[in-house]
PDB file as gemmi writes it, atoms N, CA and C in Angstrom:
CRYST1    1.000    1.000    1.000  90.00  90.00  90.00 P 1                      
ATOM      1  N   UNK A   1      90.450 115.687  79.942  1.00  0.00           N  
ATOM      2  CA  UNK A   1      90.256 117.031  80.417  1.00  0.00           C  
ATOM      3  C   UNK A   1      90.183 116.998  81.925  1.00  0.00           C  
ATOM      4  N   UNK A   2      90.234 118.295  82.208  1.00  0.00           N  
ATOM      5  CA  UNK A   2      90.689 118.320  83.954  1.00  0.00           C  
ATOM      6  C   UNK A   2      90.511 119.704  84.436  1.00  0.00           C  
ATOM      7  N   UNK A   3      90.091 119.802  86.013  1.00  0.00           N  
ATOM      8  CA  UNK A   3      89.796 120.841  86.141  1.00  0.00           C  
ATOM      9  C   UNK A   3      90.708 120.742  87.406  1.00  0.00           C  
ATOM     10  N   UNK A   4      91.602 121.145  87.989  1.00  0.00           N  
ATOM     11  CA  UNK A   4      92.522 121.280  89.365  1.00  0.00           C  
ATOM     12  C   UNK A   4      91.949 122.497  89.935  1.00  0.00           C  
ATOM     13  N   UNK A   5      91.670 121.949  91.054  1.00  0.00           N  
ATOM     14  CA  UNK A   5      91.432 123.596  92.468  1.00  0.00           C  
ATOM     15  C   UNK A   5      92.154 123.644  93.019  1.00  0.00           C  
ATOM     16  N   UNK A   6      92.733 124.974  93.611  1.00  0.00           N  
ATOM     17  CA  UNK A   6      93.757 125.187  94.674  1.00  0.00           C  
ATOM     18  C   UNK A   6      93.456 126.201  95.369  1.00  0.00           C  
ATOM     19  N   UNK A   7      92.296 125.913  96.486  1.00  0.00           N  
ATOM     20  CA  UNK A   7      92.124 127.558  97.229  1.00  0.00           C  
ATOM     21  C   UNK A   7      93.032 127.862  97.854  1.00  0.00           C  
ATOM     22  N   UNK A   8      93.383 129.205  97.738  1.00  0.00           N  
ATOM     23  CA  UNK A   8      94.342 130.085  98.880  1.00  0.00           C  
ATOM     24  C   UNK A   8      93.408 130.527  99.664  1.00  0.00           C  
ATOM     25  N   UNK A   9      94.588 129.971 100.767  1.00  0.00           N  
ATOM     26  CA  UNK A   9      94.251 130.602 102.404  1.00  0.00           C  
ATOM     27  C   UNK A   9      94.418 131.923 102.544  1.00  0.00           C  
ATOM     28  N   UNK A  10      94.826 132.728 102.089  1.00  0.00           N  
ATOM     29  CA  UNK A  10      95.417 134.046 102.288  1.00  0.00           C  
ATOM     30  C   UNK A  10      94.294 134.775 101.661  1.00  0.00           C  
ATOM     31  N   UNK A  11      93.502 134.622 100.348  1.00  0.00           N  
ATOM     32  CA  UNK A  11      92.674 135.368  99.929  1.00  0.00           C  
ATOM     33  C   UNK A  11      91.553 134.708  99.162  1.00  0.00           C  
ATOM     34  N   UNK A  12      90.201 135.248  99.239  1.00  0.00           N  
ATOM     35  CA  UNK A  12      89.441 134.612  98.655  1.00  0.00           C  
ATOM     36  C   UNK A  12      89.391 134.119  97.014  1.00  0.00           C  
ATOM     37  N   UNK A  13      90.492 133.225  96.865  1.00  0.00           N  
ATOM     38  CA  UNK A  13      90.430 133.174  95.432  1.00  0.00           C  
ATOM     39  C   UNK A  13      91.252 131.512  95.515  1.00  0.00           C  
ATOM     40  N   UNK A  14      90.345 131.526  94.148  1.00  0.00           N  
ATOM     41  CA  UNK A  14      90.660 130.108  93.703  1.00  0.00           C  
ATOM     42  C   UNK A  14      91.399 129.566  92.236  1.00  0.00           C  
ATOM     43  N   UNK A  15      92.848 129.161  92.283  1.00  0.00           N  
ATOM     44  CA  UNK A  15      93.615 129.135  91.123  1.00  0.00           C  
ATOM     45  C   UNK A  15      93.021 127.656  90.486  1.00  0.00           C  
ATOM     46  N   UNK A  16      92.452 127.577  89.355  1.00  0.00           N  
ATOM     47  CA  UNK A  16      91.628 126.631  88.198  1.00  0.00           C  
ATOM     48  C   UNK A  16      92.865 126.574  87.294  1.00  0.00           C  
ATOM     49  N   UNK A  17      93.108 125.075  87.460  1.00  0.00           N  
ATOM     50  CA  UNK A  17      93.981 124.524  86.479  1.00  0.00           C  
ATOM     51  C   UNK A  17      93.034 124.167  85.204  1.00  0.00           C  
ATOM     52  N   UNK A  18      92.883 124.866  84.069  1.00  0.00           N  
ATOM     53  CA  UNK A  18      92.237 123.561  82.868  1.00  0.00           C  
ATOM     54  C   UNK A  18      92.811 123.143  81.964  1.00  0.00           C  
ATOM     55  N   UNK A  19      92.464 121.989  81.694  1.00  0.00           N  
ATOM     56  CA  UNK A  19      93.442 121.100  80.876  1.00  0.00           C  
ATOM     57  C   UNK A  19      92.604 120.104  80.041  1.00  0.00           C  
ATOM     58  N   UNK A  20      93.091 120.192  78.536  1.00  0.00           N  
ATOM     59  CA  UNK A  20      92.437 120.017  77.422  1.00  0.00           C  
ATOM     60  C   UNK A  20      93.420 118.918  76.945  1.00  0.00           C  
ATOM     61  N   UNK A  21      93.344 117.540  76.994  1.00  0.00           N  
ATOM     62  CA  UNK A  21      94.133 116.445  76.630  1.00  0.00           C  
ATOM     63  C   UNK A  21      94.013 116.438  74.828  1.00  0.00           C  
ATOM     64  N   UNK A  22      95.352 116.236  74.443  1.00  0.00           N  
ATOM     65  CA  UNK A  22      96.215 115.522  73.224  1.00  0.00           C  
ATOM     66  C   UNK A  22      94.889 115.132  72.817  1.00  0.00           C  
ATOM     67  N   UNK A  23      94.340 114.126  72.960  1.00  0.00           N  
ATOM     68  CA  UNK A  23      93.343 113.103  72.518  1.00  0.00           C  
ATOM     69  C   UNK A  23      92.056 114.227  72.148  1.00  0.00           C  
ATOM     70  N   UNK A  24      91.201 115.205  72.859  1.00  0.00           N  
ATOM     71  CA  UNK A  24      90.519 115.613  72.186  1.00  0.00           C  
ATOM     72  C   UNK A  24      90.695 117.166  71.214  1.00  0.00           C  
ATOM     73  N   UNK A  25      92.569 117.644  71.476  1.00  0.00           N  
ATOM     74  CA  UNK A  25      92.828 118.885  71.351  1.00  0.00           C  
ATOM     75  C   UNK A  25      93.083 118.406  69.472  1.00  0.00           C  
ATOM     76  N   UNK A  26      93.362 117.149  69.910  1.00  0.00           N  
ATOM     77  CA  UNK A  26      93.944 116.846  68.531  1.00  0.00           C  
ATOM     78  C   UNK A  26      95.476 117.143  67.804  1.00  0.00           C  
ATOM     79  N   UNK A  27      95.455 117.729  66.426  1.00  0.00           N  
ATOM     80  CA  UNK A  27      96.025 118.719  66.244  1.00  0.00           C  
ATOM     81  C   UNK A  27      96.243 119.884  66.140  1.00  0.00           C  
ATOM     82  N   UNK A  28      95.570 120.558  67.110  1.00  0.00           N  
ATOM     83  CA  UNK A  28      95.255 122.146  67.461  1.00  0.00           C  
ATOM     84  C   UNK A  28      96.475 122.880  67.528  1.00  0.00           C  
ATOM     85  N   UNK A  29      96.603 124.021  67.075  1.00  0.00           N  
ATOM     86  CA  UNK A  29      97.725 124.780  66.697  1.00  0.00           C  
ATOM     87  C   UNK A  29      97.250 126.002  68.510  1.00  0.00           C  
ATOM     88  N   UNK A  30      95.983 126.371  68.677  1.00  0.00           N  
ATOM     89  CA  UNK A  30      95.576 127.112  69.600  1.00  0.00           C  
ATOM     90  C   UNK A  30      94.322 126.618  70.324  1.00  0.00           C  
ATOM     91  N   UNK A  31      94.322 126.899  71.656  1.00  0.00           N  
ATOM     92  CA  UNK A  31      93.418 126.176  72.465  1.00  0.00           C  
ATOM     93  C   UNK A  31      93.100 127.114  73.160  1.00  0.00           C  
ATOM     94  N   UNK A  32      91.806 128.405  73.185  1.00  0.00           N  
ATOM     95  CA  UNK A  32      91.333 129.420  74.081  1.00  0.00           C  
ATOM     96  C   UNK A  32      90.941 129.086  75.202  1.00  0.00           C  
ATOM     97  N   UNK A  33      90.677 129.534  76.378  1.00  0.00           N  
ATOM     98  CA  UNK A  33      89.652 129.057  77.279  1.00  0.00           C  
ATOM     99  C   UNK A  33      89.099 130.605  77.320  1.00  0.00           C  
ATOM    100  N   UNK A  34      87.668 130.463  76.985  1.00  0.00           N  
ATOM    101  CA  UNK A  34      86.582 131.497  76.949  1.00  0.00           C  
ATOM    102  C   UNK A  34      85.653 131.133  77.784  1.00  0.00           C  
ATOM    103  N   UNK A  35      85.417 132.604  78.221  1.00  0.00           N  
ATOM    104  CA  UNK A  35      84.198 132.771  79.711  1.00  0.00           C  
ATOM    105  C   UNK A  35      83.807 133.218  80.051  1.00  0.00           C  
ATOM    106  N   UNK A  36      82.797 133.582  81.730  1.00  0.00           N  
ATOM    107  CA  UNK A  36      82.341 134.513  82.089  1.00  0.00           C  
ATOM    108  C   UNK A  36      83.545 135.707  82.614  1.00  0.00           C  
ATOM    109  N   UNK A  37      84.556 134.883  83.210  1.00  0.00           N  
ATOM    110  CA  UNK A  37      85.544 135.451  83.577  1.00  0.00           C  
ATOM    111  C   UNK A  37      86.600 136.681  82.463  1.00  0.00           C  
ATOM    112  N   UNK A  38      86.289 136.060  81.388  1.00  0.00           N  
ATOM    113  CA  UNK A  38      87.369 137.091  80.534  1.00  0.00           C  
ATOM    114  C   UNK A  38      86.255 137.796  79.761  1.00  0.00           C  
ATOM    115  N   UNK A  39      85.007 138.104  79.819  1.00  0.00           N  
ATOM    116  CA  UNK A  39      83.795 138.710  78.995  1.00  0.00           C  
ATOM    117  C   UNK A  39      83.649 137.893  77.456  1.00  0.00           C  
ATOM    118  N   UNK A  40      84.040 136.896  77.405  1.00  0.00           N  
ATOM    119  CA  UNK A  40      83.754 136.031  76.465  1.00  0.00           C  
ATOM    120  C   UNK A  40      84.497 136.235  75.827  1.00  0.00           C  
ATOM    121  N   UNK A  41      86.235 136.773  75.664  1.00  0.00           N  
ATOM    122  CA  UNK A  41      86.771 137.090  74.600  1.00  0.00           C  
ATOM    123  C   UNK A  41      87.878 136.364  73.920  1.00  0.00           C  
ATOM    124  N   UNK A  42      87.283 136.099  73.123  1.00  0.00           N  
ATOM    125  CA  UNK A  42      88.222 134.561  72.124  1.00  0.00           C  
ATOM    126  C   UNK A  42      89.945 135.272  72.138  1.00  0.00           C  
ATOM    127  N   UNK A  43      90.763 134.253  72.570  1.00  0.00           N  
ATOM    128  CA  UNK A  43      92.603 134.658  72.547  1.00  0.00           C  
ATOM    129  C   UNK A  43      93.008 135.381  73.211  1.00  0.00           C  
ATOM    130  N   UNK A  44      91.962 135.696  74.161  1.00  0.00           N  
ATOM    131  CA  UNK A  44      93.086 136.029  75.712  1.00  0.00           C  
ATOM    132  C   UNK A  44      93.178 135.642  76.633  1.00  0.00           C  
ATOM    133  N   UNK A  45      92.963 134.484  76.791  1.00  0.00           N  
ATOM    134  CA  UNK A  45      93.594 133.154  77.441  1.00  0.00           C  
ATOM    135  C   UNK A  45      93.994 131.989  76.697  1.00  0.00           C  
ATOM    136  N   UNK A  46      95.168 131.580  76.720  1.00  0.00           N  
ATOM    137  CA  UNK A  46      95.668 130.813  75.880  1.00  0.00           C  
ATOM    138  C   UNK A  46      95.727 129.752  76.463  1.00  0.00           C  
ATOM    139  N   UNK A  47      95.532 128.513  76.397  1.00  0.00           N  
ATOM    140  CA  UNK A  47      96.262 127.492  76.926  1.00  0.00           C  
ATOM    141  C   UNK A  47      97.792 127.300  76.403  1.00  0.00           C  
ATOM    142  N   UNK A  48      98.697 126.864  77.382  1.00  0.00           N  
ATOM    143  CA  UNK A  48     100.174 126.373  76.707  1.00  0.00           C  
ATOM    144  C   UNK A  48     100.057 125.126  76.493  1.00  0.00           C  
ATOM    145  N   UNK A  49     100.512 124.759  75.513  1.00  0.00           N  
ATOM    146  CA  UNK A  49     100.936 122.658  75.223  1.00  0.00           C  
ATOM    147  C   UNK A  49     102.037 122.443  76.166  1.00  0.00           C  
ATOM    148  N   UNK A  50     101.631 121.390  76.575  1.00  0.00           N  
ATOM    149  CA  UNK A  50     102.856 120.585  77.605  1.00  0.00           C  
ATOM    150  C   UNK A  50     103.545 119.928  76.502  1.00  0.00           C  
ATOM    151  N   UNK A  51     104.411 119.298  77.102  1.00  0.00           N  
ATOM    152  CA  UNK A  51     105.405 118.167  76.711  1.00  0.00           C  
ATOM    153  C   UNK A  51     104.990 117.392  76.243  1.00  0.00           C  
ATOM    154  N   UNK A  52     103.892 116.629  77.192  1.00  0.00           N  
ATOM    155  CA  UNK A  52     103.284 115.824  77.038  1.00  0.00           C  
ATOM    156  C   UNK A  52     102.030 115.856  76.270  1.00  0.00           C  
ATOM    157  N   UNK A  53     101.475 116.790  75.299  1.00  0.00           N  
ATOM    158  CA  UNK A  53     100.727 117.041  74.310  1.00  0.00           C  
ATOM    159  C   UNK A  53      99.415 117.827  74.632  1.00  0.00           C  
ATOM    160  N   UNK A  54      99.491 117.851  75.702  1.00  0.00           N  
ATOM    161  CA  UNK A  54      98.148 118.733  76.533  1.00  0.00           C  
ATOM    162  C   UNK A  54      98.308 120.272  76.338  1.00  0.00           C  
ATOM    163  N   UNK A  55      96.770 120.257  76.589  1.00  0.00           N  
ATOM    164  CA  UNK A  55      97.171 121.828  76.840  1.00  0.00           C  
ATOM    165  C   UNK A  55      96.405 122.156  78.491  1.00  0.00           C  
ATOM    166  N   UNK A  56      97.204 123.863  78.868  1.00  0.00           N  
ATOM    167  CA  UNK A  56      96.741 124.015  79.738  1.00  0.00           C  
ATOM    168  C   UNK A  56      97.065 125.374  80.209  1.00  0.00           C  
ATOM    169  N   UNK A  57      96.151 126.014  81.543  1.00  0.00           N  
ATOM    170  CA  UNK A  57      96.338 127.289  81.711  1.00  0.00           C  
ATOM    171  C   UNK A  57      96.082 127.181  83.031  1.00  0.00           C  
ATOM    172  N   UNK A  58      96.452 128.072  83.875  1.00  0.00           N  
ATOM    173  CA  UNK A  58      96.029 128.569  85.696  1.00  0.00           C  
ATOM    174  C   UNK A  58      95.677 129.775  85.390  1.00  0.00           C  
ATOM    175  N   UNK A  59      94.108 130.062  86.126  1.00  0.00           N  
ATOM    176  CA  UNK A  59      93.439 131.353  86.248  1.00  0.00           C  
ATOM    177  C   UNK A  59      93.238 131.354  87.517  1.00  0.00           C  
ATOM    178  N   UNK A  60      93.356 132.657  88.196  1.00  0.00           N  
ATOM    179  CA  UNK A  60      92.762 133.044  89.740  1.00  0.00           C  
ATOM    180  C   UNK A  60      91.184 133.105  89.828  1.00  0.00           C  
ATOM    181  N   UNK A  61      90.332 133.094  90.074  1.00  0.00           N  
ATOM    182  CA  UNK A  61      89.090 132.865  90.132  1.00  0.00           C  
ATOM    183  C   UNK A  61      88.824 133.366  91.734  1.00  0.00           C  
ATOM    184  N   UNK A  62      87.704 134.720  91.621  1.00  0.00           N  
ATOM    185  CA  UNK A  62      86.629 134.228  93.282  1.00  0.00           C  
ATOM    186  C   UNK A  62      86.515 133.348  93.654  1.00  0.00           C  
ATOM    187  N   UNK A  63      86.043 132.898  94.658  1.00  0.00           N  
ATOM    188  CA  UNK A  63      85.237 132.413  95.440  1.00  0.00           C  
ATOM    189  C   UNK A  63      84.035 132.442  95.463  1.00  0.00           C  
ATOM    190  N   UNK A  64      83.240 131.147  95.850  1.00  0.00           N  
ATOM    191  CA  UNK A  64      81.739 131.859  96.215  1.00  0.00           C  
ATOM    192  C   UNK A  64      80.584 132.119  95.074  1.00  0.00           C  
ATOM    193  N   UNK A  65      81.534 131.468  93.903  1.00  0.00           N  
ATOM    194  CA  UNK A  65      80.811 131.389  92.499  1.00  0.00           C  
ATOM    195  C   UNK A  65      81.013 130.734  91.374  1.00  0.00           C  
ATOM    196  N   UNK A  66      80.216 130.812  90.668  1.00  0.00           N  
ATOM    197  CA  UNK A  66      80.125 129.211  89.326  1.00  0.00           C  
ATOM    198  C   UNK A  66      80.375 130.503  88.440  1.00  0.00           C  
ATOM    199  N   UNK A  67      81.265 129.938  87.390  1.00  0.00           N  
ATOM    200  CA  UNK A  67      81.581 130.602  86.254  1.00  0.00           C  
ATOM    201  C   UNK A  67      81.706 129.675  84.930  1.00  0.00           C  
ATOM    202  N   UNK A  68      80.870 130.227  83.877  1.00  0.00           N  
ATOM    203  CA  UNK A  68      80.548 129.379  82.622  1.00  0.00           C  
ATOM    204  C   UNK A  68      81.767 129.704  81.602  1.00  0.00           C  
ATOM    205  N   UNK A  69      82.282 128.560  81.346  1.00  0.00           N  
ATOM    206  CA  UNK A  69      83.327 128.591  80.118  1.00  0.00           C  
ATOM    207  C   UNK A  69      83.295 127.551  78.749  1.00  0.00           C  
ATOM    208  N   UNK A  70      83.465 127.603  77.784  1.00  0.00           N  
ATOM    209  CA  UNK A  70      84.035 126.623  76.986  1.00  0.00           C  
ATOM    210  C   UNK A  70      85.389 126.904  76.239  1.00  0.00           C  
ATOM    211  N   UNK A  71      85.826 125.989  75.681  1.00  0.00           N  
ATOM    212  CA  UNK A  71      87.215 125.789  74.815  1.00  0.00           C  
ATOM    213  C   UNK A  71      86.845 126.301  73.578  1.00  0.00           C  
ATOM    214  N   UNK A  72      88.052 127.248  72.696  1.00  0.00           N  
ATOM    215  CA  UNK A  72      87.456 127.306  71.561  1.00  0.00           C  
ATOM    216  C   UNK A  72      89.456 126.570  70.624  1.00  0.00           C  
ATOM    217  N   UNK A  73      89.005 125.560  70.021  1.00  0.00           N  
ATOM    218  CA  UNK A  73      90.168 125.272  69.132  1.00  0.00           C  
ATOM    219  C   UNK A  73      89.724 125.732  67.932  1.00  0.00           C  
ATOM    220  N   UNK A  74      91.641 126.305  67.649  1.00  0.00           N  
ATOM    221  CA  UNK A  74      91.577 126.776  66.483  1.00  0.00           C  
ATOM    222  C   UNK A  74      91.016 127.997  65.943  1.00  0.00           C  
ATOM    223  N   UNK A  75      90.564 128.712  66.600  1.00  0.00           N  
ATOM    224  CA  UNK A  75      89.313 129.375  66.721  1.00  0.00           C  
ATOM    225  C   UNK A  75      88.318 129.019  65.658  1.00  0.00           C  
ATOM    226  N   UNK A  76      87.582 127.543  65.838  1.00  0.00           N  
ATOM    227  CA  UNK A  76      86.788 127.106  64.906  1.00  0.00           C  
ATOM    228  C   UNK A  76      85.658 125.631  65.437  1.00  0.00           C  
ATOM    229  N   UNK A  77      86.524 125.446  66.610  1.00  0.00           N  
ATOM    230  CA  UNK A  77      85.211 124.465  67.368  1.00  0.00           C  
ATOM    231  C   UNK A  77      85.415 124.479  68.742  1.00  0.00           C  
ATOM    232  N   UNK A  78      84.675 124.835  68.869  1.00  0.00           N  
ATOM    233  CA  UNK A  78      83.620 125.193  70.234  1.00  0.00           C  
ATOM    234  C   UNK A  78      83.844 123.914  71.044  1.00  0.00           C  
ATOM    235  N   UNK A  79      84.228 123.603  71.877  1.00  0.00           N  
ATOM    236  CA  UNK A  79      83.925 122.217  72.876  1.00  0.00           C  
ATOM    237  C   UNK A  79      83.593 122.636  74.766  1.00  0.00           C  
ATOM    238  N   UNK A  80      83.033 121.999  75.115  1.00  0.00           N  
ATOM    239  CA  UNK A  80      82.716 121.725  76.431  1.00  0.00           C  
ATOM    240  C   UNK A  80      83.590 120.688  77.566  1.00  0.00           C  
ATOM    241  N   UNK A  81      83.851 120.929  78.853  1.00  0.00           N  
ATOM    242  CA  UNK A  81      84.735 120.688  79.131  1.00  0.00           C  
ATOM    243  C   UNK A  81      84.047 118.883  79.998  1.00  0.00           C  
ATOM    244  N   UNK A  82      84.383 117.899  79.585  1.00  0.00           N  
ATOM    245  CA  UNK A  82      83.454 116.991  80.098  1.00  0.00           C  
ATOM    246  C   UNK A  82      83.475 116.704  81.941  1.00  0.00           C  
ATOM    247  N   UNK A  83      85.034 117.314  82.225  1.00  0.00           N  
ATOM    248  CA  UNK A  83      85.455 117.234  83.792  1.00  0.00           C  
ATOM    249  C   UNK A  83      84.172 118.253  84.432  1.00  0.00           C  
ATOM    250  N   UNK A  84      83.590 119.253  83.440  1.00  0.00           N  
ATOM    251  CA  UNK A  84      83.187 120.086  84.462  1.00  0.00           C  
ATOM    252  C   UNK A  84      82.135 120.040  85.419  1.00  0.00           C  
ATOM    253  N   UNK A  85      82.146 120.912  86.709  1.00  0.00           N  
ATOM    254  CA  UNK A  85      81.139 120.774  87.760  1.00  0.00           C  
ATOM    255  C   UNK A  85      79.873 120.189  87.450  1.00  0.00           C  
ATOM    256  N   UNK A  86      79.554 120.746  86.179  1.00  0.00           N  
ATOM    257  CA  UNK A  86      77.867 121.028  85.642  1.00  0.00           C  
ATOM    258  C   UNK A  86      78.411 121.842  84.529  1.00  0.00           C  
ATOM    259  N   UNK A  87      76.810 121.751  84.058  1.00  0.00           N  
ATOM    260  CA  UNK A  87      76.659 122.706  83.043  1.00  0.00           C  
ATOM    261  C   UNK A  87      75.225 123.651  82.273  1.00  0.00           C  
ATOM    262  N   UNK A  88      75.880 124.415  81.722  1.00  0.00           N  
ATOM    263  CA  UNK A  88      74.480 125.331  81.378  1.00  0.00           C  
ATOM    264  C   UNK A  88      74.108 125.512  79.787  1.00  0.00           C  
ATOM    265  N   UNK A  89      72.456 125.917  80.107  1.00  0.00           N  
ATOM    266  CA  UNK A  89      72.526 126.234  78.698  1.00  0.00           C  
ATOM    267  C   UNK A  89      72.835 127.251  78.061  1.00  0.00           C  
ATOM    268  N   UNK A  90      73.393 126.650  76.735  1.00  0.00           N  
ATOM    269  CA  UNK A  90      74.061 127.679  75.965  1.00  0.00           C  
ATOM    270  C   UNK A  90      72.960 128.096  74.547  1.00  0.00           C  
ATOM    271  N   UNK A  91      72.642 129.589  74.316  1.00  0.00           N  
ATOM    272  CA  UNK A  91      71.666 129.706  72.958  1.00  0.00           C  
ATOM    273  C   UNK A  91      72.935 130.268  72.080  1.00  0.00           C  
ATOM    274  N   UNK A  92      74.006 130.104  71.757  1.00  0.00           N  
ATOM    275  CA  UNK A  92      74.847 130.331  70.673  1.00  0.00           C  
ATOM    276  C   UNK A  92      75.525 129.081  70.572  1.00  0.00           C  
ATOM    277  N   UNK A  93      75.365 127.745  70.688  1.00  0.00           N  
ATOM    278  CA  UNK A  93      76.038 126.821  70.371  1.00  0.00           C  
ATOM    279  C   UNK A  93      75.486 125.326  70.114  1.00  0.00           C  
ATOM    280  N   UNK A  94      75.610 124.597  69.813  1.00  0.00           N  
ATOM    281  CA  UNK A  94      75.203 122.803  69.490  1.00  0.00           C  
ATOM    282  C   UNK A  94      75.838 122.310  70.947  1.00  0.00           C  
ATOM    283  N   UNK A  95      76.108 123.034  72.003  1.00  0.00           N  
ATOM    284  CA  UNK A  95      76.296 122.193  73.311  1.00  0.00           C  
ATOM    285  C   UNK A  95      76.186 123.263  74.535  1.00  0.00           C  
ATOM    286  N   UNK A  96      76.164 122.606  75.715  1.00  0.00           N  
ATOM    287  CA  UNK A  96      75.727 123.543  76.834  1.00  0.00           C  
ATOM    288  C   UNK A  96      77.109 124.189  77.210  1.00  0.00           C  
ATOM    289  N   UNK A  97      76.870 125.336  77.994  1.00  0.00           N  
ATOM    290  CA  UNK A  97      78.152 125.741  78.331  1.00  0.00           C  
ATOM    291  C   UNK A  97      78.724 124.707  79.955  1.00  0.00           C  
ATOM    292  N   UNK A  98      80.432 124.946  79.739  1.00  0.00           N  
ATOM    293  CA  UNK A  98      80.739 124.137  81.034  1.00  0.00           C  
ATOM    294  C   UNK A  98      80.693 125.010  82.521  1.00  0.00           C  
ATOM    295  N   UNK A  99      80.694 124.358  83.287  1.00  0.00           N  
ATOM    296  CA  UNK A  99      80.473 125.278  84.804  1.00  0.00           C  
ATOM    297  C   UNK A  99      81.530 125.059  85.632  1.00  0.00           C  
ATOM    298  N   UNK A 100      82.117 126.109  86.128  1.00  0.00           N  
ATOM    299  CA  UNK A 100      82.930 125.564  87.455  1.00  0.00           C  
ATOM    300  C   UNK A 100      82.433 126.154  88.091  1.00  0.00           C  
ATOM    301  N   UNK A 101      82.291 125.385  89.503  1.00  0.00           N  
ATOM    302  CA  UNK A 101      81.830 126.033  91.079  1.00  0.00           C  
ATOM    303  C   UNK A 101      83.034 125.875  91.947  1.00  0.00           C  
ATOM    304  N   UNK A 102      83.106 127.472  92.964  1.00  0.00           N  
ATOM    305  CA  UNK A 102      83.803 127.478  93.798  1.00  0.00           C  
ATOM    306  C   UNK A 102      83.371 127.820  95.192  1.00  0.00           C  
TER     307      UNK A 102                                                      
END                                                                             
């Protein structure tokens, strides 16, 4: 798993690569990324599968702030992202939520 930053100079925002490797996606047919950013809403962010068996997505993101996400495969298990900044606690799950800071 992987988290890529790319701030733009032009505006306060930060494009977040995440990326959910073959190895723990498994055989996942769908790979969400759920968050503070999308109001928690499962399948509207998709990750795409690479070539190479990964999955992955680019979101624009503020600046200037930590935003809590996890993965949902399949829509049936919940995972945490191990690349991430930090992390928080979560009271709806068996793991903390992941953090990115920008």
């Amino acid at each position: 798993m992987s988290l890529g930053k790319k701030f733009l100079k032009s505006k306060p925002v930060c494009k977040v690569t995440f990326t959910v490797d073959k190895e723990l996606a498994k055989d996942a047919v769908t790979v969400s990324l759920v968050g503070e950013f999308n109001g928690w809403e499962t399948g509207t962010t998709l990750l795409k599968k690479q070539k190479n068996g990964n999955f992955s997505v680019s979101v624009d993101l503020e600046t200037g702030r930590e935003y809590q996400f996890r993965y949902l495969i399949d829509d049936t298990t919940w995972i945490s992202d191990p690349a991430a900044d930090k992390y928080a606690f979560s009271p709806f799950g068996d793991c903390d939520n992941s953090v990115v800071a920008l």
